[in-house]
N, C-alpha and C positions, 0 to 999 in steps of 0.2 A: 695235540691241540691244533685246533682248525685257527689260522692265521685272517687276517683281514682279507687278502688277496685272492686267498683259495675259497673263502667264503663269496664274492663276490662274484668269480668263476664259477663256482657250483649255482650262483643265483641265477646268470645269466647262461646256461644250461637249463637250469630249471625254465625261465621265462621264455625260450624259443622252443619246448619239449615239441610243441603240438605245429614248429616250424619244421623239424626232424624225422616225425614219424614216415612210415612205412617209404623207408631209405634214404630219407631228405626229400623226396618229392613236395611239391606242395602243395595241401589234401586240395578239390574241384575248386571251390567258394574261393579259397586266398589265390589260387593262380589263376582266376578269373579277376578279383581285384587289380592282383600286380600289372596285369596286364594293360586294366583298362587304367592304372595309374602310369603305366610307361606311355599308353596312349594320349592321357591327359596332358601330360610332360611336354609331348613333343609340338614339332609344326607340321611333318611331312609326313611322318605317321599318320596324326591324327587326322590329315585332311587324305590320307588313302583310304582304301577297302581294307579292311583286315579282318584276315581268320584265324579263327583258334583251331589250330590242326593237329588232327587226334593221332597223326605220325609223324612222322618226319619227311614227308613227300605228302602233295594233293594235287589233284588235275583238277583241271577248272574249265570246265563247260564254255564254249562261244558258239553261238548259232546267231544267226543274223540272214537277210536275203541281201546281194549283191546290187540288185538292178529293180525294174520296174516291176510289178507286180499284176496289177489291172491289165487287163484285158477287152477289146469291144466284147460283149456279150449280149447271148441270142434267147428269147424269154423260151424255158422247158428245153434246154439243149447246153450238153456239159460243155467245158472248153475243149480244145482238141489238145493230144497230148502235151504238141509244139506250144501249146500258149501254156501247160501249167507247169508254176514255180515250186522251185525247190530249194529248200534255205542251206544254206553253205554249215557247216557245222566242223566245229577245229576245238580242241583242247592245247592247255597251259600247262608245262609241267612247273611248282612251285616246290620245290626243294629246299628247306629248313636247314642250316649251318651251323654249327656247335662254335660259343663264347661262353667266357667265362666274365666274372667280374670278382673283386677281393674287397672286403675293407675289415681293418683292423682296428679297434679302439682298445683304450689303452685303462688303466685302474680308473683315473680319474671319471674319464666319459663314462666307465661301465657305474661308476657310486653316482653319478649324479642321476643316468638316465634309469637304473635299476629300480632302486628306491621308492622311483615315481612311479614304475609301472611302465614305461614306453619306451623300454630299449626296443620290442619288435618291431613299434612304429618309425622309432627313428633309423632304424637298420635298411626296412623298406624300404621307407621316402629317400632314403641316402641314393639306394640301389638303383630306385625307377628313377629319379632326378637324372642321373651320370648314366643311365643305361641309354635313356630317351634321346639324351642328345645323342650320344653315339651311332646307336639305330637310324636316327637321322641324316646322319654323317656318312657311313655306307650304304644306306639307298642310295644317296644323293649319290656317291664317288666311288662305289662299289667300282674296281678292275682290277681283274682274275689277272693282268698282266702288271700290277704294280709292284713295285718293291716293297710296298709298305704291308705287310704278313695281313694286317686286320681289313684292311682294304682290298684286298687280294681275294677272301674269299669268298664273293662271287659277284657280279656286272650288277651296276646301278642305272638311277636313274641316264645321266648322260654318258654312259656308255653303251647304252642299250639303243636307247633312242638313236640310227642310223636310215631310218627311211627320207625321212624328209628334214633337209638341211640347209640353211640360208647362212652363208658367209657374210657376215659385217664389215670384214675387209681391215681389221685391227684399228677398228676408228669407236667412238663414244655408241652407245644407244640413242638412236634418234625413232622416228615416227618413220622413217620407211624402211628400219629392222623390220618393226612391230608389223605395218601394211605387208611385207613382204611374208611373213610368217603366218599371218591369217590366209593369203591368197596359198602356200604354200601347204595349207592343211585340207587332206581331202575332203569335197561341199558337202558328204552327209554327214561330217561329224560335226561343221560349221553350223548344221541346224540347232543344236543345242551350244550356243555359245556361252548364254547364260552359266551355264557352269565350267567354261573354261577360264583357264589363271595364266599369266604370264610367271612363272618366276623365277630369279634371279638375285646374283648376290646384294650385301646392302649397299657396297660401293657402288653396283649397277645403278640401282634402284636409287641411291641420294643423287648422281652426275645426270641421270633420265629427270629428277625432280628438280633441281637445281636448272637444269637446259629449258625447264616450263618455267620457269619463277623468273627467268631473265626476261619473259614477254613481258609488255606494260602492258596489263591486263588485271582485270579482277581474280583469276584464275590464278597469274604469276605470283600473284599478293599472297594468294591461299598456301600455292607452293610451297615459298616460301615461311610465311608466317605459321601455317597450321600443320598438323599431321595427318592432312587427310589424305585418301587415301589415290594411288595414280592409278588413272585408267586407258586404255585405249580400247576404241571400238567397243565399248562397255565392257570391257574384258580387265579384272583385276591384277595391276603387275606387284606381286607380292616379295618381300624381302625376306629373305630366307639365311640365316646366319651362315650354315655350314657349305653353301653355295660357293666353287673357290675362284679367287681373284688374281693365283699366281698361273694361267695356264698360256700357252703360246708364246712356250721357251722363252723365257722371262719380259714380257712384252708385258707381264701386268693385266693378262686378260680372264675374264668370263666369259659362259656359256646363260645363255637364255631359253628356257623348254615353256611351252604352249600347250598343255595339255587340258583335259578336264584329271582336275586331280584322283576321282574316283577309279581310275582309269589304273590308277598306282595301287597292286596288291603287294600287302604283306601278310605272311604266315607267320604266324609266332607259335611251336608247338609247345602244346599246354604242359608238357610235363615241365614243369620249373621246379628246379631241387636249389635247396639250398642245404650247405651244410656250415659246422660249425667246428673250431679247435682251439688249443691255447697253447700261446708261446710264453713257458714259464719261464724263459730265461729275459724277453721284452715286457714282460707283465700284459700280454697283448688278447683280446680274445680275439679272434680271425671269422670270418664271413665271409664264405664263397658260395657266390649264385650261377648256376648254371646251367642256360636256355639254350633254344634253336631260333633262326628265322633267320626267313628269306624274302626276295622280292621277285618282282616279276612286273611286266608290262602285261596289261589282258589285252590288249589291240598296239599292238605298237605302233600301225598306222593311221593311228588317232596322234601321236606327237610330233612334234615340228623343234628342233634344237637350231637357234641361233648361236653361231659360233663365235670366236674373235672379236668378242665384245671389249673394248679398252676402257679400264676403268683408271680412274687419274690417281 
């Protein structure tokens, strides 16, 4: 005789069949979903470049020209060799890195969400929810040299970022970090500023808002009173959660990056598998989702890392 429990396990079996087939992969349509559900999730994701890559490695194209282009010019006579340009041309290699993630629910959750139909939904949304942040989290803190195993496997945002760096000198974020980091960013990527961000953690970001609202000003009023949003040089300085606040040996400090956020790729290869099992001795049914991605910088000297930011 089939018992309540085993009944319930076979149901939720039954309702993720079409999450399991052809090996646990997850057929095109759902791991295009999940995807753009991890992307909706996040902050840092969602404001990168992201590809769905069809392996686990992808080179990524950069061409650009260097210097001036124009030429005086002679009407019916080509230019001479010396005057014509040639665009510089460099590939990205972006490398996808194998995580897992778990969750288990237990009789209860599977009778309530079974019943209704939406245990696949709620399994999901669990997975992209707590994926999102995470992926967020290793962009941002990604280093191959930490102790921390998940962090470890491969260079983030500010550890990548090494061309162009402004020391704050272990003092608050003021207007001549921020002055210092625009003049610090090579002038043709300064032409499109409009889509550059400042960002940093939220302690950053509230001691930079708080040091405006102290003006007696219309402006200090807003600071303080409203959540709008802080700019410098028209350039948006955005709060970023997983941005960290304990760096320069315990001095309590942040890092501040100046990028155009487009500028930030991620891979996420498509093959997303999830599988399925049950712990008949915890009453548990088990979910385990298991992707690739990675990041990369496509111009890294398009970034500018403020360092030794003190936050209070």
């Amino acid at each position: 005789m089939t018992t309540p429990n085993q009944t319930y396990m076979q149901k939720a079996d039954l309702s993720i069949a079409d999450l399991i087939a052809d090996g646990g992969y997850l057929q095109d349509e759902e791991a295009k979903k999940f995807i753009r559900d991890l992307i909706k999730e996040s902050m840092i994701v969602r404001m990168s470049t992201v590809y769905g890559m069809k392996s686990h490695t992808r080179l990524i194209d950069k061409i650009g020209f260097s210097g001036r282009v124009l030429r005086p010019g002679v009407s019916a006579q080509a230019l001479s060799v010396a005057d014509r340009s040639k665009p510089t041309t460099d590939q990205v290699t972006l490398a996808s890195e194998l995580f897992k993630a778990e969750v288990r629910l237990n009789d209860e959750v599977l009778e309530d969400n079974i019943e209704g139909g939406t245990l696949q939904k709620t399994v999901m949304a669990m997975f992209s929810e707590q994926i999102s942040l995470d992926m967020d989290d290793i962009v941002v803190n990604g280093d191959t040299a930490s102790a921390d195993p998940f962090l470890a496997k491969f260079d983030g945002w500010l550890k990548l970022a090494v061309s162009h760096v402004v020391n704050a000198g272990t003092v608050a974020l003021t207007k001549a970090h921020l002055k210092a980091a625009v003049k610090a960013m090579p002038s043709q990527y300064n032409r499109k500023k409009a889509a550059q961000r400042y960002t940093i953690s939220e302690d950053g970001e509230v001691d930079y808002r708080d040091a405006l609202a102290d003006r007696a000003t219309v402006l200090g009023d807003k600071m303080l009173q409203d959540d709008v949003p802080v700019r410098y040089a028209s350039r948006p300085i955005l709060p970023i959660p997983v941005f960290p606040d304990d760096l320069g040996g315990g001095n309590n400090c942040t890092n501040v990056i100046l990028a155009d956020p487009k500028n930030s790729v991620v891979g996420i290869w498509r093959r997303v598998k999830i599988r399925t099992g049950v712990d008949i001795v915890s009453g548990e049914w088990i979910a385990v989702a298991t992707l690739r991605f990675g990041f990369q910088w496509q111009e890294e000297d398009a970034v500018v890392k403020i360092i030794n930011v003190k936050t209070q």
